[in-house]
PDB file of N, CA, C and O in Angstrom:
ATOM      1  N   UNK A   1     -10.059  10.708  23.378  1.00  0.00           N
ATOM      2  CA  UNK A   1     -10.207  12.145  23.512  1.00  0.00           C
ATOM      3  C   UNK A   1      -9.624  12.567  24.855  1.00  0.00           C
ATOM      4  O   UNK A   1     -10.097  12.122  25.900  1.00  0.00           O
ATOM      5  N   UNK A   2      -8.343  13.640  24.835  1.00  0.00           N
ATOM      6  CA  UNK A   2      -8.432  14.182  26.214  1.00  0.00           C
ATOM      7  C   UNK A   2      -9.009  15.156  26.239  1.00  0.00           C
ATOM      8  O   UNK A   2      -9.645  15.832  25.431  1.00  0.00           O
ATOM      9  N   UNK A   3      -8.640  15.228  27.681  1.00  0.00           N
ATOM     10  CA  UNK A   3      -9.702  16.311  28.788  1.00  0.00           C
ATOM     11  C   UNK A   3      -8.591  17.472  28.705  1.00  0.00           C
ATOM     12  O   UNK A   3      -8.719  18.375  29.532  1.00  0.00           O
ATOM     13  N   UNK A   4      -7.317  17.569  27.637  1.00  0.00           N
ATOM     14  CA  UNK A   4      -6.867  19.040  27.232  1.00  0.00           C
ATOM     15  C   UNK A   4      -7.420  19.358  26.127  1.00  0.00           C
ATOM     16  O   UNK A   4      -7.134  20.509  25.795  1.00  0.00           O
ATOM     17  N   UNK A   5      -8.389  18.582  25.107  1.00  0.00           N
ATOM     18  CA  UNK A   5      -9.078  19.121  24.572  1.00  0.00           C
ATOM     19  C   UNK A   5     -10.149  20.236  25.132  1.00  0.00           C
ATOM     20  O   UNK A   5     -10.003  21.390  24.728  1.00  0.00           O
ATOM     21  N   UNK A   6     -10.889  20.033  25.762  1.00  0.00           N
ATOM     22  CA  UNK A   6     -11.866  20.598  26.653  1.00  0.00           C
ATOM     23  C   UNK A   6     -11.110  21.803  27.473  1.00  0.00           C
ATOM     24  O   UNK A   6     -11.723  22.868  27.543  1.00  0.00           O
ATOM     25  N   UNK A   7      -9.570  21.694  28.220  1.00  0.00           N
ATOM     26  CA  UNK A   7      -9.734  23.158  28.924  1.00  0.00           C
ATOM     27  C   UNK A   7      -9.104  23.772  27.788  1.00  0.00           C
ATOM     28  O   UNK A   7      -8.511  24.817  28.056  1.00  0.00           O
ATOM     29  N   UNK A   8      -9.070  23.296  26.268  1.00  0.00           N
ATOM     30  CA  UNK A   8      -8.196  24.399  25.265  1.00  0.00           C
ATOM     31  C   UNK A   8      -9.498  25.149  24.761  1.00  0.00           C
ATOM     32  O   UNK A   8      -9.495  26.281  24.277  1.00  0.00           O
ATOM     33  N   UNK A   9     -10.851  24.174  24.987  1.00  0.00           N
ATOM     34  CA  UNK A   9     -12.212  25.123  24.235  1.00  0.00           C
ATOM     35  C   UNK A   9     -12.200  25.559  25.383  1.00  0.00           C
ATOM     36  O   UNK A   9     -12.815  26.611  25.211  1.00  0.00           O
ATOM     37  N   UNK A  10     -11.867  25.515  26.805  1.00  0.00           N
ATOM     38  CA  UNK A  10     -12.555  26.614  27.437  1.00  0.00           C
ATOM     39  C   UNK A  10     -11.399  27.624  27.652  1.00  0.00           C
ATOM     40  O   UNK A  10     -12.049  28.443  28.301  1.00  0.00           O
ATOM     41  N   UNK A  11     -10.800  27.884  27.616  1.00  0.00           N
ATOM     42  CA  UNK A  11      -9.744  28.742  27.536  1.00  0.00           C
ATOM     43  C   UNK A  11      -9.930  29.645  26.532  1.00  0.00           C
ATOM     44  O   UNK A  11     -10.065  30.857  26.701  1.00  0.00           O
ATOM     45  N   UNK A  12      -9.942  28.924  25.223  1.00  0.00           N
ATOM     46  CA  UNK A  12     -10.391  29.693  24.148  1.00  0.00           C
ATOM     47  C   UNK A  12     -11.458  30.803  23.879  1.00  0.00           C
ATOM     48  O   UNK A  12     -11.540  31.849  23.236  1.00  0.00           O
ATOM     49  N   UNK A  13     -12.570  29.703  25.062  1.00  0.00           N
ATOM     50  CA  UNK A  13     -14.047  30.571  25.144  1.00  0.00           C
ATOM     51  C   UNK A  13     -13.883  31.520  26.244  1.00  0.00           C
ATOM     52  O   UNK A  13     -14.811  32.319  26.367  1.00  0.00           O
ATOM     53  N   UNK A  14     -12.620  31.643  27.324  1.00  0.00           N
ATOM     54  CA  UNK A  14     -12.508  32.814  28.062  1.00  0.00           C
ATOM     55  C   UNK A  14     -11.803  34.058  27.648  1.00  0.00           C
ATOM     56  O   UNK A  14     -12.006  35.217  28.010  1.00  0.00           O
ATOM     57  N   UNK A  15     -11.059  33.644  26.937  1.00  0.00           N
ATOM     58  CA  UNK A  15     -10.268  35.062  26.306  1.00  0.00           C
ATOM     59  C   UNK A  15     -11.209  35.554  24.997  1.00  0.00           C
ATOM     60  O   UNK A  15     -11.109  36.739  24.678  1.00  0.00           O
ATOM     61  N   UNK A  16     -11.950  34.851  24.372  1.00  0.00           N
ATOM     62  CA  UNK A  16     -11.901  35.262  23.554  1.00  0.00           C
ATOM     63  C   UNK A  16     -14.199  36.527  24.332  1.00  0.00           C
ATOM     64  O   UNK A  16     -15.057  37.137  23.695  1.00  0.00           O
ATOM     65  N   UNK A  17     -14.056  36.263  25.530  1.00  0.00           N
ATOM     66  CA  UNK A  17     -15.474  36.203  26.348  1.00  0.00           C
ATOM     67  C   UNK A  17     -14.479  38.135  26.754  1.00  0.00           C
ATOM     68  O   UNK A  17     -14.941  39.276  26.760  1.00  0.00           O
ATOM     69  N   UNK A  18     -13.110  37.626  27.011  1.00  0.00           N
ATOM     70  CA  UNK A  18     -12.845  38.934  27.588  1.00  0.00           C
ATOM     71  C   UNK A  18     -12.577  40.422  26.562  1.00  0.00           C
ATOM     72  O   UNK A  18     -12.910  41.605  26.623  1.00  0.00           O
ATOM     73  N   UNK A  19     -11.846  39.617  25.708  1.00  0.00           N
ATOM     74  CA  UNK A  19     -11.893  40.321  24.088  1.00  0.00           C
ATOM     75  C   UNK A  19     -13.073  40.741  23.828  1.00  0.00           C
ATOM     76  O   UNK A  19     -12.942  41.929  23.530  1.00  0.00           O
ATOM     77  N   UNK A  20     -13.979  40.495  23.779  1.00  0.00           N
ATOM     78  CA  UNK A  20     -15.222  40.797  23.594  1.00  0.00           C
ATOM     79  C   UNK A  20     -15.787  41.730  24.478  1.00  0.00           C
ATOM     80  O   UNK A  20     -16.506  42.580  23.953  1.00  0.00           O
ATOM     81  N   UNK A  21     -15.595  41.786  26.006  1.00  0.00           N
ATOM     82  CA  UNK A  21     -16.338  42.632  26.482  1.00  0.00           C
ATOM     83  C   UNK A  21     -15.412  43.788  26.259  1.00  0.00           C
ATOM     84  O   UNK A  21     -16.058  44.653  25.669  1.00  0.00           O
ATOM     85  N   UNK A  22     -14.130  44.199  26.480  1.00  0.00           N
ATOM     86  CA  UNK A  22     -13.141  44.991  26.003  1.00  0.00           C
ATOM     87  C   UNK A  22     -13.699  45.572  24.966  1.00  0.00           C
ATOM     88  O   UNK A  22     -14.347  46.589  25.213  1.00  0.00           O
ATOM     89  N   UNK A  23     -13.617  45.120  23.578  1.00  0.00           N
ATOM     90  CA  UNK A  23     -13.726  45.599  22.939  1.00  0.00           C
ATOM     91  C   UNK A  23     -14.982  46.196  22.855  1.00  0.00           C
ATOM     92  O   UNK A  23     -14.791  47.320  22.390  1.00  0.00           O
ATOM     93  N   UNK A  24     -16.453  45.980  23.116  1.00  0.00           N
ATOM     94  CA  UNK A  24     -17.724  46.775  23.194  1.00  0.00           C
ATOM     95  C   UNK A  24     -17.627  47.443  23.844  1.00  0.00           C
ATOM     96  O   UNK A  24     -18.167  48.482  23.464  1.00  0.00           O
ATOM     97  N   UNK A  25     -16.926  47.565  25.343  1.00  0.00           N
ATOM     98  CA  UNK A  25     -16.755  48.866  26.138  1.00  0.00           C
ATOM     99  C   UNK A  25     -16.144  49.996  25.341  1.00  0.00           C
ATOM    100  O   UNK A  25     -16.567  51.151  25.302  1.00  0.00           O
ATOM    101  N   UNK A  26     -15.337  49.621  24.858  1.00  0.00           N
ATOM    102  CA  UNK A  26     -14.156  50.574  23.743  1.00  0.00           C
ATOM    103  C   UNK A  26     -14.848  51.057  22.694  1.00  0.00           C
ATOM    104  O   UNK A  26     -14.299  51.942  22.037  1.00  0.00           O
ATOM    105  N   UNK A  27     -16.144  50.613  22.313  1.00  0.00           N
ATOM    106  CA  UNK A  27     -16.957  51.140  21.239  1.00  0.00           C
ATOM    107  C   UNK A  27     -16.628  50.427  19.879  1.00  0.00           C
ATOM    108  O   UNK A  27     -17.277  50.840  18.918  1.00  0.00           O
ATOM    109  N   UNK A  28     -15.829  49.541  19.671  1.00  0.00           N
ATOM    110  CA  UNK A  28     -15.697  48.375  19.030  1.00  0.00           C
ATOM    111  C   UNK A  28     -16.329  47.032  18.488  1.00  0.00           C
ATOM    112  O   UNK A  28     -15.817  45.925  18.322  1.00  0.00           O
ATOM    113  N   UNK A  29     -17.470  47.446  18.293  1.00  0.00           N
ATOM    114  CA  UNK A  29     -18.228  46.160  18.085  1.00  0.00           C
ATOM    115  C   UNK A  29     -18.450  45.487  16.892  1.00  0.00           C
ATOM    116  O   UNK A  29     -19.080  44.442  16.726  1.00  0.00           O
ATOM    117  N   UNK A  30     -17.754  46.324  15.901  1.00  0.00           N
ATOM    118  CA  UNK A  30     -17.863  44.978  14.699  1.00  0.00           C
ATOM    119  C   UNK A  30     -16.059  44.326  14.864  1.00  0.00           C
ATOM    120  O   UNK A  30     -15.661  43.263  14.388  1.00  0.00           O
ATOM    121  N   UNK A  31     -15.182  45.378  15.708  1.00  0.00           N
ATOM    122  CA  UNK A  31     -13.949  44.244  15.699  1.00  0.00           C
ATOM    123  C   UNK A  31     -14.045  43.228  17.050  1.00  0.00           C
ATOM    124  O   UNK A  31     -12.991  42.705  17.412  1.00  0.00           O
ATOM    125  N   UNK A  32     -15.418  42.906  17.885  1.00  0.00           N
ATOM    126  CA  UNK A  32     -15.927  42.228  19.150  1.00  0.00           C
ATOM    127  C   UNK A  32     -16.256  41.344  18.284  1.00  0.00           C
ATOM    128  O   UNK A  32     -15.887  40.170  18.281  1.00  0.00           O
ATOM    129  N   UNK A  33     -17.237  42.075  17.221  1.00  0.00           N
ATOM    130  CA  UNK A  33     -18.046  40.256  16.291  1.00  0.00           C
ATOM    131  C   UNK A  33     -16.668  39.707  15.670  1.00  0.00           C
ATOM    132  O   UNK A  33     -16.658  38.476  15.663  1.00  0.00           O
ATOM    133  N   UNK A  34     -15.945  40.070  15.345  1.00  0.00           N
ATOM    134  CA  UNK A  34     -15.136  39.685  14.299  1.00  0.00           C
ATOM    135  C   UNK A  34     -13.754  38.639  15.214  1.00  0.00           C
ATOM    136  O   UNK A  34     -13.167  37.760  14.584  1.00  0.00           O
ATOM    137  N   UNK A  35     -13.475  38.871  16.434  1.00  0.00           N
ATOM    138  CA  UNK A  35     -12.870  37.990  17.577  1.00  0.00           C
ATOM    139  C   UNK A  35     -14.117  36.723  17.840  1.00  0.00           C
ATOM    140  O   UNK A  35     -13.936  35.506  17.797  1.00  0.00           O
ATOM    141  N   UNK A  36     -15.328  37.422  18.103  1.00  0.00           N
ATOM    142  CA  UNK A  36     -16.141  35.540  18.191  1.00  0.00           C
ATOM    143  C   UNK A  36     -16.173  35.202  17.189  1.00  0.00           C
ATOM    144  O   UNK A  36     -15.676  34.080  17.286  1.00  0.00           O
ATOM    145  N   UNK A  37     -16.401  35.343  16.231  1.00  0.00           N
ATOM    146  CA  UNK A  37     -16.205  34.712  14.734  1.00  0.00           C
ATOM    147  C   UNK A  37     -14.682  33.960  14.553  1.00  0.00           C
ATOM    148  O   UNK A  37     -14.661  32.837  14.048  1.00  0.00           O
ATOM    149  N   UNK A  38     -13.671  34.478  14.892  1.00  0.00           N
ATOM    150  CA  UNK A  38     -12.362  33.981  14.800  1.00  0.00           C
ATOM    151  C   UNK A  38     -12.508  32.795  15.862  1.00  0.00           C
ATOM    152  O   UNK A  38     -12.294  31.691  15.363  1.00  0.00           O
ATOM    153  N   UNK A  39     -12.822  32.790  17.202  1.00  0.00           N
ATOM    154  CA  UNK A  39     -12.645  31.800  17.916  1.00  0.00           C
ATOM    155  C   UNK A  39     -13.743  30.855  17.861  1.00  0.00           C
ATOM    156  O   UNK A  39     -13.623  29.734  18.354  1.00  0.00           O
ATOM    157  N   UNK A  40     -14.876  31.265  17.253  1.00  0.00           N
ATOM    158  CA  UNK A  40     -15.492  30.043  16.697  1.00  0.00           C
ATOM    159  C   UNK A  40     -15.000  29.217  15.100  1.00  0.00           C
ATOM    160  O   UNK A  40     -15.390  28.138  14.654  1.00  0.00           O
ATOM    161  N   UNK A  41     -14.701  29.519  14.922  1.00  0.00           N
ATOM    162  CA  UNK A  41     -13.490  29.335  13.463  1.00  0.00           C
ATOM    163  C   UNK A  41     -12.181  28.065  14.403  1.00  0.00           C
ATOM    164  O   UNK A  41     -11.910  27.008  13.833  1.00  0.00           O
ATOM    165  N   UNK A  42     -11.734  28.293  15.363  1.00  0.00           N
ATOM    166  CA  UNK A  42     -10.686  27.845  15.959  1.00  0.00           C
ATOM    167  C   UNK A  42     -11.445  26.715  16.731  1.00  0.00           C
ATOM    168  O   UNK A  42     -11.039  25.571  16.525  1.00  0.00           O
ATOM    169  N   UNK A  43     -12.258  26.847  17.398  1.00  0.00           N
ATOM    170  CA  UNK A  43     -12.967  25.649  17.842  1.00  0.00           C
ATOM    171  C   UNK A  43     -13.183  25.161  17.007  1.00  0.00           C
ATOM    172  O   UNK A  43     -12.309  24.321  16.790  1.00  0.00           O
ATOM    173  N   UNK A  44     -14.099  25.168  16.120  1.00  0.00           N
ATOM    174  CA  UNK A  44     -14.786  24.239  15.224  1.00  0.00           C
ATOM    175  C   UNK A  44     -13.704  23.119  14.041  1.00  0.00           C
ATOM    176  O   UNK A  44     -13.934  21.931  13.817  1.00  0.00           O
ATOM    177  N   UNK A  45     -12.528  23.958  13.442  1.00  0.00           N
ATOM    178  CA  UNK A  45     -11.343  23.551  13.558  1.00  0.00           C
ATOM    179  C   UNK A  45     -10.846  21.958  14.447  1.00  0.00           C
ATOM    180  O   UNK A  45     -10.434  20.848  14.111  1.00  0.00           O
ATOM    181  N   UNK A  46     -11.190  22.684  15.746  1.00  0.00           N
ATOM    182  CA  UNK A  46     -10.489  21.906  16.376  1.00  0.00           C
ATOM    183  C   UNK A  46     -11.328  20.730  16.824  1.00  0.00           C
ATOM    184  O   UNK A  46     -10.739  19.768  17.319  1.00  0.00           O
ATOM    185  N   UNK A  47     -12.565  20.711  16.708  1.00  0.00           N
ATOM    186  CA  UNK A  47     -13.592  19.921  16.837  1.00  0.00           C
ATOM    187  C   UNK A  47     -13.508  18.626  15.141  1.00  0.00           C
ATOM    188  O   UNK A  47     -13.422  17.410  14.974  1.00  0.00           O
ATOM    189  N   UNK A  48     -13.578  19.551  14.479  1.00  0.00           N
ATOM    190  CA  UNK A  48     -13.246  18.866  13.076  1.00  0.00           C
ATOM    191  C   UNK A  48     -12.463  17.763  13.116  1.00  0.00           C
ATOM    192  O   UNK A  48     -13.046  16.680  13.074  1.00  0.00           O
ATOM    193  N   UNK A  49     -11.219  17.778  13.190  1.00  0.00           N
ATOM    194  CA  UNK A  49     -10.403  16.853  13.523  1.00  0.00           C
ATOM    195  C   UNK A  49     -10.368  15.896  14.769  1.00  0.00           C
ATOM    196  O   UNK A  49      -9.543  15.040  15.087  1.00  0.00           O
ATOM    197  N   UNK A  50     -11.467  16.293  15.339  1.00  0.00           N
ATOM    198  CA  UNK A  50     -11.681  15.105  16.435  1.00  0.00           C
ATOM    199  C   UNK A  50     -12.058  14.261  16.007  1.00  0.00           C
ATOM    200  O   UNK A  50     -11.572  13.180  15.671  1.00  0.00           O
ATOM    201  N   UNK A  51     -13.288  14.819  15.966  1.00  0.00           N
ATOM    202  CA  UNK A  51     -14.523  14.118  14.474  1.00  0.00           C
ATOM    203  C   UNK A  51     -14.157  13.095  13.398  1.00  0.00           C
ATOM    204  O   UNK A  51     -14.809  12.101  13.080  1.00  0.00           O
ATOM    205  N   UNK A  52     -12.891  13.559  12.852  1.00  0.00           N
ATOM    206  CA  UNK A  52     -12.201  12.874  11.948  1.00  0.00           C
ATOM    207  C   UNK A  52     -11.467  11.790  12.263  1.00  0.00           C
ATOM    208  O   UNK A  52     -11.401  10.819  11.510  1.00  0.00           O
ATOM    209  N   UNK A  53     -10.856  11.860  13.396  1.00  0.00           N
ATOM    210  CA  UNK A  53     -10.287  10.922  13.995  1.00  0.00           C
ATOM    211  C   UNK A  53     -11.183   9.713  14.675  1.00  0.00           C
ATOM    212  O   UNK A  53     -10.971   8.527  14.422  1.00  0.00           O
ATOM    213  N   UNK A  54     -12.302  10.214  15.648  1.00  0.00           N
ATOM    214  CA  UNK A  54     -12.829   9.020  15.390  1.00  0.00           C
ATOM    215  C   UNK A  54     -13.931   8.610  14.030  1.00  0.00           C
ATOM    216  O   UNK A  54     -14.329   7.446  14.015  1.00  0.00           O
ATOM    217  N   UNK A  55     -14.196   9.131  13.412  1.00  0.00           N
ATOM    218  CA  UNK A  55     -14.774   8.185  11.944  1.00  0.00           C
ATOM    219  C   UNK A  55     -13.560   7.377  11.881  1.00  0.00           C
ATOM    220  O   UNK A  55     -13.836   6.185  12.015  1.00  0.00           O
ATOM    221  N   UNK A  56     -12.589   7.552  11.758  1.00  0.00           N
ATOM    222  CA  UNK A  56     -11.692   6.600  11.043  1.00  0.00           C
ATOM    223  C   UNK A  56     -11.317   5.573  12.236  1.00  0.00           C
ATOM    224  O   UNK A  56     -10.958   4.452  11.875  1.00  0.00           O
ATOM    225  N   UNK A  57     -11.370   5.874  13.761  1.00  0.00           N
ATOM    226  CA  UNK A  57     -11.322   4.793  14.212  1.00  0.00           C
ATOM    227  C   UNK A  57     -12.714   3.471  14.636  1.00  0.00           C
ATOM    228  O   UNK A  57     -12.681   2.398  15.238  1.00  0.00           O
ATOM    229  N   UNK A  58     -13.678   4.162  14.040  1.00  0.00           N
ATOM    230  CA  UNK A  58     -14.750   3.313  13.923  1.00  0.00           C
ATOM    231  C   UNK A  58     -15.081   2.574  12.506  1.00  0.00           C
ATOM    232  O   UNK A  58     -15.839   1.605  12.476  1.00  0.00           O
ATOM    233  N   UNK A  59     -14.384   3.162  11.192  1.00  0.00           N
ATOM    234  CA  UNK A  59     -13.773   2.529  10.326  1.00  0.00           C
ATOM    235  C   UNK A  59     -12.966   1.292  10.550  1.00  0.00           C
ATOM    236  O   UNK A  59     -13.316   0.139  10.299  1.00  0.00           O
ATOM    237  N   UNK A  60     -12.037   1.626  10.969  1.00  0.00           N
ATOM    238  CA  UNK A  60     -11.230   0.327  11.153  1.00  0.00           C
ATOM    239  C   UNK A  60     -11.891  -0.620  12.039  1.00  0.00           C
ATOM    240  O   UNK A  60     -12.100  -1.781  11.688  1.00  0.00           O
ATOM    241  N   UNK A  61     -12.297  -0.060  13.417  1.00  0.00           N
ATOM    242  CA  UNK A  61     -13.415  -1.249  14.109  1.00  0.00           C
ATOM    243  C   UNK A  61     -13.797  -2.297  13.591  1.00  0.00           C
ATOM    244  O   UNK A  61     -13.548  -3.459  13.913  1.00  0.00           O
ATOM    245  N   UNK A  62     -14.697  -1.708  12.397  1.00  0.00           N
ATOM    246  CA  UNK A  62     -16.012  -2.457  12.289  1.00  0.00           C
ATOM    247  C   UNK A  62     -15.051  -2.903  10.842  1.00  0.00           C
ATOM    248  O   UNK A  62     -15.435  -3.916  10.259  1.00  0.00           O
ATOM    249  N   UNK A  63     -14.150  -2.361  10.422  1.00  0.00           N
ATOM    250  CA  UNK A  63     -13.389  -2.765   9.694  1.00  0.00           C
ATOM    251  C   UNK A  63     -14.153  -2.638   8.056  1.00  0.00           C
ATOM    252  O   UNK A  63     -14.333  -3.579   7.283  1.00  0.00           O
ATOM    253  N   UNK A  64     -14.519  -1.182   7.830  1.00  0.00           N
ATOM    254  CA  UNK A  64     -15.070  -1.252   6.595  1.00  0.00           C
ATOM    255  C   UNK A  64     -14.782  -0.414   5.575  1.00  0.00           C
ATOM    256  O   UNK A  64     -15.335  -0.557   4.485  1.00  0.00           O
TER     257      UNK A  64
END
């Protein structure tokens, strides 16, 4: 696992922190929910396939 995994979730979690306040100032708040919903969609995504990657390298490990 790298450590550009980690500043891409936090990066992710800052724009999408600024989008959000933007948009509730603007009186926007179901298109505010609808940006954290998208970038939790994109993390989790991107978490997924981590996930996936190691099952399968603890698969082969243990070799089963």
């Amino acid at each position: 696992m790298d450590i550009d995994l980690v500043f891409k979730i936090a990066a992710i979690g800052i724009i999408v922190a600024v989008l959000n306040q933007l948009l509730i100032r603007s009186g926007r708040e179901d298109q505010a929910m609808m940006t954290t919903l998208a970038g939790l969609v994109v993390v989790l995504s991107m978490l997924v396939q981590q996930i996936s990657e190691l099952f399968v390298t603890i698969k082969s490990l243990f070799a089963l």
